[in-house]
ZAMI-926630 format. One record per residue: residue in three letters; x, y, z of N, C-alpha, C in turn. Coordinates in steps of 0.05 Angstrom, whole numbers, plus 5000, padded with zeros to 4 digits. Layout:
<rs>
ALAXYZXYZXYZ
...
</rs>
This chain:
<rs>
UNK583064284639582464334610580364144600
UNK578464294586576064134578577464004548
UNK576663734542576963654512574663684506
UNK574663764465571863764456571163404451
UNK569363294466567763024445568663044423
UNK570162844426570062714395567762554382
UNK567262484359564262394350564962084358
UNK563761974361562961654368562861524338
UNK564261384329563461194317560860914320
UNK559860984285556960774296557960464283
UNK558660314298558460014292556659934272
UNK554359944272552259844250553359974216
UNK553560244222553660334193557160214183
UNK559360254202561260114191561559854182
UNK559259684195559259414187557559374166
UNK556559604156553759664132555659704115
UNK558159874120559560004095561059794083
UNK562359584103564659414100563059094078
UNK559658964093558958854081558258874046
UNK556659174048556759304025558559234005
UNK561359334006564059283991564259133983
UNK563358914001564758613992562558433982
UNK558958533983557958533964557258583928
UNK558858813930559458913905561758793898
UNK563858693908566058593901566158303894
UNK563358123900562658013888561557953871
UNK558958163868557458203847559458323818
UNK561658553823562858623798564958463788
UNK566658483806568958303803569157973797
UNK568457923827569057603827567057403812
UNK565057503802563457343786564457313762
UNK564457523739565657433714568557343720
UNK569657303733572357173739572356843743
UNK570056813759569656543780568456393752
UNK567656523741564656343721567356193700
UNK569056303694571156173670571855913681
UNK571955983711573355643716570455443727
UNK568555573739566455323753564855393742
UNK562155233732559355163736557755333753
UNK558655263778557455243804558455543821
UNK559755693804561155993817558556243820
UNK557456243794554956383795553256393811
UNK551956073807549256043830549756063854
UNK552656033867552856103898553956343903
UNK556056473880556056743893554157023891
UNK552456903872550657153871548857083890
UNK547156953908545656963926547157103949
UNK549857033951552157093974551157383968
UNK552857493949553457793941549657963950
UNK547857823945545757983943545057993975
UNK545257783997544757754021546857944036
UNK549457984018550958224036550358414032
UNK549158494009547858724002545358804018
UNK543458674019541458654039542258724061
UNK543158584074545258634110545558844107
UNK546758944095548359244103545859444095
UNK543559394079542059564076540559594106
UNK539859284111537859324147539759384157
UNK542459424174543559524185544059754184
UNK544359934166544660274166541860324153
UNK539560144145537860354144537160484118
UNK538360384097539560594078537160474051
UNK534660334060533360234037530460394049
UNK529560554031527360754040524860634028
UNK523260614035520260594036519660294015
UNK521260024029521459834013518559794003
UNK517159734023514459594012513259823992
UNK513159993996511660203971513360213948
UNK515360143947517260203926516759843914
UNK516159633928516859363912513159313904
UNK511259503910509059503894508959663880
UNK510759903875509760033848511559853830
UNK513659653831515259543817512159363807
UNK512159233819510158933820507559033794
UNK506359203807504059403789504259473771
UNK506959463761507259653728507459283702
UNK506859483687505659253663507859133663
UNK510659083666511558923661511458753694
UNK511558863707510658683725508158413736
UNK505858623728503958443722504558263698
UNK505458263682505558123659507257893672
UNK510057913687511157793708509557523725
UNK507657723731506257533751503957403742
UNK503457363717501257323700503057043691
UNK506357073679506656883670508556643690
UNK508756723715509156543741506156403745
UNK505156493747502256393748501456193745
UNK501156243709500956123683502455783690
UNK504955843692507055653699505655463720
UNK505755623747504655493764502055233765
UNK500455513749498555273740498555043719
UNK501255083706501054813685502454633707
UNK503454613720503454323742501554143740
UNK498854293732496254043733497053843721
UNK497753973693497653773660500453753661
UNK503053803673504953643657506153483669
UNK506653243657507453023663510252983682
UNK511853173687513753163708513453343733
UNK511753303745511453483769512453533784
UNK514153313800516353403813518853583808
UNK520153553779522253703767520854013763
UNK519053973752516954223742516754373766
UNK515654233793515654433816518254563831
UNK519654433820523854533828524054733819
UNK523054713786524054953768522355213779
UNK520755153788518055373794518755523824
UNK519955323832521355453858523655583856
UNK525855523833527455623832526855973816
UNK525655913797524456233782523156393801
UNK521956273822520056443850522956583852
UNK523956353863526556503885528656683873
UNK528756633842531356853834529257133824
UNK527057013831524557363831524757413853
UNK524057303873525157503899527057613902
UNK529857483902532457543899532757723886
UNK532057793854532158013845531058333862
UNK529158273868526958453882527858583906
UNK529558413922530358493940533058593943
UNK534358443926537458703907537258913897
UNK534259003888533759203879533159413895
UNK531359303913530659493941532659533956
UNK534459383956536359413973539259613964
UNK539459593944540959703929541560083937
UNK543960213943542960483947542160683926
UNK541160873942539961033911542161233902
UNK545061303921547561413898549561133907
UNK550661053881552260863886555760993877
UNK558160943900559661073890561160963870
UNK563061143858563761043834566060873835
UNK568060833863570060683875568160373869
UNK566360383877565560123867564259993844
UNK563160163830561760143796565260083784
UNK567260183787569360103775569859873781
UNK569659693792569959493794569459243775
UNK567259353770565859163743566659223715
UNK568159473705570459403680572759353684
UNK573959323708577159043718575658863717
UNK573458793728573158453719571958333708
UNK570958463679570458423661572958443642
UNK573758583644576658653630578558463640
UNK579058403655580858133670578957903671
UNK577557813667575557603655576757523623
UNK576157773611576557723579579757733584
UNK582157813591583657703584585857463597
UNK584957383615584657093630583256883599
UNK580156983599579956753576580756733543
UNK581856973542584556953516586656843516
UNK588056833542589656743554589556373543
UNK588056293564587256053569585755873534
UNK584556023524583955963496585455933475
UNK587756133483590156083473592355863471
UNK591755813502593455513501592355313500
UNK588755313499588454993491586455033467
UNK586555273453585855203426583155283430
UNK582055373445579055483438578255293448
UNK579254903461576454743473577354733492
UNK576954893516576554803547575154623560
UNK575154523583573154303597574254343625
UNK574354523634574854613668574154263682
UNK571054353684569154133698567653943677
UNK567553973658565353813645563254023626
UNK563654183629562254363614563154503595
UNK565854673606566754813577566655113581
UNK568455163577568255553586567255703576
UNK565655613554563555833541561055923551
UNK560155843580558855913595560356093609
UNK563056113619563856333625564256613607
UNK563956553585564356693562561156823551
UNK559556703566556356863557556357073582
UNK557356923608556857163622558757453620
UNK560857343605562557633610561557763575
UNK559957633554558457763540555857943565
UNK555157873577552157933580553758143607
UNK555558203616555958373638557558573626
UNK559158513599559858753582559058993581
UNK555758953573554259183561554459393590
UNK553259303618553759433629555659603641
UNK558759393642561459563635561659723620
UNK560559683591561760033576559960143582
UNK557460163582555960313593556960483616
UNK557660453631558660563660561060803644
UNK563360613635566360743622564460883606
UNK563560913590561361143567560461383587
UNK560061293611557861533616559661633639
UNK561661663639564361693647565861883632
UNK565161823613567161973582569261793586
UNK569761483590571661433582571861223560
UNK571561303535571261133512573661023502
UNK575261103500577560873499578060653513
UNK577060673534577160473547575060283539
UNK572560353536569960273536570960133511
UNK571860223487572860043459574359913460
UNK576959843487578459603490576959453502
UNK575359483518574359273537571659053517
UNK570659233502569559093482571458923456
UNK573059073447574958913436576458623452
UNK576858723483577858443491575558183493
UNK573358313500570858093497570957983474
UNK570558113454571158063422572257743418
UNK574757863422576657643424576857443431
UNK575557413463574657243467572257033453
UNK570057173452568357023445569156903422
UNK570057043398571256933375573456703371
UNK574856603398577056443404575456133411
UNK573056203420571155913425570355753413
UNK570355513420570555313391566955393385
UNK564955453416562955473410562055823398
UNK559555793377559256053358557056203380
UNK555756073402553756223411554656443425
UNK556556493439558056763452557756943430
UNK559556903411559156993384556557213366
UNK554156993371552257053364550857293377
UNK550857243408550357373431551657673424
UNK553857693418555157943417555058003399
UNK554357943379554858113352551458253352
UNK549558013371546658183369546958383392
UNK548358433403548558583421550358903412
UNK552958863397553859013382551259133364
UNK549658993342547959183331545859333346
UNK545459193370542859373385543759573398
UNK546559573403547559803420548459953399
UNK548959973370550560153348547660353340
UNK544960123333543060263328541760443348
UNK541560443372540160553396542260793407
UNK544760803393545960993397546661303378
UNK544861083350544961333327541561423333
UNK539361223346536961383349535661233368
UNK535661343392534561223416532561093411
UNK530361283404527761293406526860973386
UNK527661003362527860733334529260553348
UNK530560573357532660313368530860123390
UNK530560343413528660153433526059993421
UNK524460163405521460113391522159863383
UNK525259873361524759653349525359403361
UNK527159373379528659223392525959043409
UNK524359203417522759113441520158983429
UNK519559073403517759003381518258753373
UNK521558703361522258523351522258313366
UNK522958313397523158093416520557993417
UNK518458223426515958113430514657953408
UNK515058063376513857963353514857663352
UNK517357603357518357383350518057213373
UNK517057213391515557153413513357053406
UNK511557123403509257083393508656943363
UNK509257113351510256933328511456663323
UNK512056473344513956333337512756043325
UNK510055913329510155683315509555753285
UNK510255943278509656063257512156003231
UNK514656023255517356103239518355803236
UNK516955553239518355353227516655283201
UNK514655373193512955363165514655643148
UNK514855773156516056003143519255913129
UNK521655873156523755853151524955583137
UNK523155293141523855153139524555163095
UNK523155133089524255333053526355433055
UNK526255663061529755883059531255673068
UNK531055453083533555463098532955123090
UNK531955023070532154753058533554863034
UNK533955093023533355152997537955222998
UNK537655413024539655503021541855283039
UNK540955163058543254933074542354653065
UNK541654603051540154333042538854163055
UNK536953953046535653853059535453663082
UNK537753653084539653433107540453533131
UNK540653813134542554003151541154033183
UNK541354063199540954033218538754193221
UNK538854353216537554663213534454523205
UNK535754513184532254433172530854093194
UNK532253893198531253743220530853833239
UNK530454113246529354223276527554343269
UNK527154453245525354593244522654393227
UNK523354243219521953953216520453823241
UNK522153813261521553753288520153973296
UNK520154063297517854293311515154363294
UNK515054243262513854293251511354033255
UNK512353873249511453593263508553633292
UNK510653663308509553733338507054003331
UNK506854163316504754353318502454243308
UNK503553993279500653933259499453713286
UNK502153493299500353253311498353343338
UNK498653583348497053693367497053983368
UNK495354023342494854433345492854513373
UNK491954403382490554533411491754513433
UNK494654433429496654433454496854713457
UNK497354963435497955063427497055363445
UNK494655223453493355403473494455403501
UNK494755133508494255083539498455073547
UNK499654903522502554813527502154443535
UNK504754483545504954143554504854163579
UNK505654393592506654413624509154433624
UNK510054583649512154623651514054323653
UNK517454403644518654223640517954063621
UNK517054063607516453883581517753843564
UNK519054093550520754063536523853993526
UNK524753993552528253843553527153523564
UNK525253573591525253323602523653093576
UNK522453183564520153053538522952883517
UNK524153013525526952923499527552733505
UNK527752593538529052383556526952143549
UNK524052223546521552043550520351983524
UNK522252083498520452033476518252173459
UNK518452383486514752583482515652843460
UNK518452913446519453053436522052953422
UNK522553023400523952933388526052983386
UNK528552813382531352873392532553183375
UNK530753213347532253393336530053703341
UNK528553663362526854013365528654093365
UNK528854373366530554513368530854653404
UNK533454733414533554843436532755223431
UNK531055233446530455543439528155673464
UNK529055873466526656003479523355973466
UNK524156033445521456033429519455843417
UNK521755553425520155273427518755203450
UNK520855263477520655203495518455283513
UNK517655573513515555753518512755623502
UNK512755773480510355563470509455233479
UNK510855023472510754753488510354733497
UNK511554943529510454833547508455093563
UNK507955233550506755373567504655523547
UNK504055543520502555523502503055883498
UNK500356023490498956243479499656403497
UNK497856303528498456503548500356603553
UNK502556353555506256393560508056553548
UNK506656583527507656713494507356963508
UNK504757113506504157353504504757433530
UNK504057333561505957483573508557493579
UNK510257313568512957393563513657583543
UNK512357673520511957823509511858143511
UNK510158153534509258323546511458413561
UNK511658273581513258243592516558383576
UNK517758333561520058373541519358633531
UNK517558693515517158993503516759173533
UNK514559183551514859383561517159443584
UNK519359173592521459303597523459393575
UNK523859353554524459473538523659813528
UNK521659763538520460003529521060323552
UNK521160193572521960353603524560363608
UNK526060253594528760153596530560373598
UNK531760483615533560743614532661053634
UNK529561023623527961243638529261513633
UNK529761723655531661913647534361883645
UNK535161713637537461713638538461623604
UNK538161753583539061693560541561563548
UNK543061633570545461563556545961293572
UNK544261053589544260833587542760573570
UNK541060743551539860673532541360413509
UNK543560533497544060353479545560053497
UNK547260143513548359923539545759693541
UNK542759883553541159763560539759533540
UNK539559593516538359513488539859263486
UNK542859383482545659173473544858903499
UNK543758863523543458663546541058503532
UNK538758643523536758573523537058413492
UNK538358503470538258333454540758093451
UNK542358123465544657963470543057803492
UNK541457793507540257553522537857413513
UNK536757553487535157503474536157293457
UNK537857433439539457223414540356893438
UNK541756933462542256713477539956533478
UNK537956593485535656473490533856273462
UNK534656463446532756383423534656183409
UNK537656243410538656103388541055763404
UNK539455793431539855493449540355503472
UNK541155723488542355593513539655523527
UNK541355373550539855273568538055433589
UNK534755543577533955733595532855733606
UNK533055393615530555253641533255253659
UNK535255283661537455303679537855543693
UNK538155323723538355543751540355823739
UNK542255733727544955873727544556183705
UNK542656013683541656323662539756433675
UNK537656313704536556573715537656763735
UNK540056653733542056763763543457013739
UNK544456883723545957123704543857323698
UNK541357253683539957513688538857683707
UNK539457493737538757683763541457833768
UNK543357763771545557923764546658193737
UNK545858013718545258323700543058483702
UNK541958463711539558673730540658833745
UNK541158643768542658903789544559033778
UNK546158913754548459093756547759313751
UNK546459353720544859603708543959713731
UNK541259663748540259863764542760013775
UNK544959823797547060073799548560223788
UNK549060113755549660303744547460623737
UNK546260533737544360763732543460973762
UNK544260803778543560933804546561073813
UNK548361053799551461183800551661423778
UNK549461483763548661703755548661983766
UNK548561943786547762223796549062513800
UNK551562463788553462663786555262523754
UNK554462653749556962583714558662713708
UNK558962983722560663213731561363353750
UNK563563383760564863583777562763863775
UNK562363893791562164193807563964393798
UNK562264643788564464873777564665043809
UNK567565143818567765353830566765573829
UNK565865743846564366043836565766153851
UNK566866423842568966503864567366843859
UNK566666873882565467153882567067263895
UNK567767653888568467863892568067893927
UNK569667893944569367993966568768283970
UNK567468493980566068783995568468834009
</rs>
């Protein structure tokens, strides 16, 4: 008696499928989980998560026509604008006074651009939905772990020395992509607890910047959902304007905000400090200080204890006009591409972009390894959410009449 062959199992693609999993299982899951308790959880598991992801792509094969696909990335205006303001950077090494630190940071922004680049390529083009679920349990078990824990020590944590409100920006900034996903799902009840448990969270922190983060993120995602088209324009307008605009806004605001917090308030001594620094050298204004200038300048005297922490100090200072406008650039026209055919990741997409925006501008630390790791990670996530698109519905039966 003949047996039929059975099919052969292929080793490579099972060990493609298995690394895969546990790629994503760190990228969805174990990250916003890990970040509440360490510092140091982010920066090592997202390189991990993206290198398993990679593996399993060269092993089955499953990443199509990389190099043509990571130059039409590279080529499009936000890209060039990308590489216009790495550049830029690179070349202020000449003129700024910490070169060594300055060249770390420059290596580190190279490397979480590649990293991105290659998560992206690597990434498959249908992702299943066994694994996109993954990232509203742990975001959802993130937020209520840190309700939990906020609960019993009162909103001030200190894990390590830092404070869990760094865990609390990332599970703001991986939110949007969670409901996004549960939304385009049809599952909105869910999508409104899971935002409500973030809620909670952030609001339980002794610190207001989670806070801030999400409530600009709540309006960019409420507006871009009553009119796509107005929402993105404005969103991507507004980042870029205020971008550019910015040695502008401590002559402007410093009034309103002497007038209305008084003249003593912190508020107004930053914006004093920055006002300062534009009159004693307006032709910095062009060139910058060079990279690193502006946190490390605080240590040396060369900036004043009360500048303010901000994207929009920090960019200008140290990297002047040029720095401005292509990050600028840079910001509107991914904003502007943001979603593509896929409409209904639009407001999700908006809600990331101004919730990492408001982070940036209103202090965190955005010369830190760890905020370019969180936005290489909210990157990928989106692309796979959007690349888990490809069916939003079941298949109707057709049941034809048999002859």
């Amino acid at each position: 008696m003949v047996r039929s062959a059975l099919p052969t199992a292929d080793p490579s693609t099972d060990a493609a499928a298995l690394l895969r999993r546990l790629g994503f299982a760190l990228l969805f899951f174990a990250i916003p989980l890990a970040a509440l308790f360490t510092r140091r959880a982010l920066v090592v598991m997202a390189p991990l998560a993206v290198a398993l992801i990679v593996l399993a792509a060269f092993l089955d094969g499953t990443a199509r026509n990389p190099w043509q696909r990571a130059l039409s990335f590279v080529t499009s205006r936000a890209g060039l604008a990308g590489l216009v303001l790495v550049l830029w950077a690179g070349l202020s090494l000449v003129w700024t006074p910490f070169l060594p630190q300055a060249s770390e940071r420059l290596l580190n922004i190279v490397a979480m651009g590649l990293m991105a680049l290659a998560g992206y390529l690597a990434l498959p083009e249908r992702m299943r939905s066994a694994n996109l679920y993954l990232l509203p349990l742990g975001v959802g078990l993130a937020a209520l772990i840190a309700i939990a824990m906020l609960f019993r020590e009162g909103g001030n944590l200190d894990p390590d020395g830092t404070g869990v409100e760094r865990g609390i920006v990332m599970l703001v900034l991986l939110l949007w992509p969670a409901v996004t996903w549960l939304h385009s799902r049809g599952r909105n009840l869910e999508a409104v607890t899971l935002a409500l448990a973030a809620a909670v969270s952030a609001f339980l922190t002794m610190d207001e910047l989670p806070l801030i983060g999400l409530t600009a993120g709540a309006v960019a995602f409420a507006l871009t959902a009553m009119s796509p088209r107005t929402g993105t324009s404005l969103i991507g307008l507004l980042m870029a304007g205020l971008l550019i605009a910015a040695p502008a806004l401590p002559f402007l605001l410093k009034p309103v905000a002497g007038g209305i917090l008084g003249s003593t308030s912190l508020a107004v001594a930053s914006l004093e400090a920055w006002q300062a620094l534009i009159l004693k050298e307006p032709l910095r204004l062009l060139t910058g200080h060079g990279l690193e200038t502006a946190w490390r300048g605080r240590l040396f005297g060369l900036v004043p204890p009360a500048a303010p922490f901000s994207l929009l100090f920090d960019i200008w200072y140290e990297l002047g006009v040029v720095g401005a406008v292509s990050g600028a650039v840079l910001l509107s026209q991914a904003a502007f591409n943001a979603g593509g055919d896929r409409p209904i990741l639009g407001p999700g997409i908006m809600a990331s972009f101004a919730s990492a925006f408001a982070f940036g501008a209103c202090g965190i630390g955005t010369a830190q390894v760890w905020w370019f790791t969180a936005l290489v990670v909210l990157v990928l996530v989106f692309v796979a959410v959007e690349r888990g698109q490809f069916r939003t519905k079941r298949p109707k039966a057709i049941l034809r009449r048999l002859r």
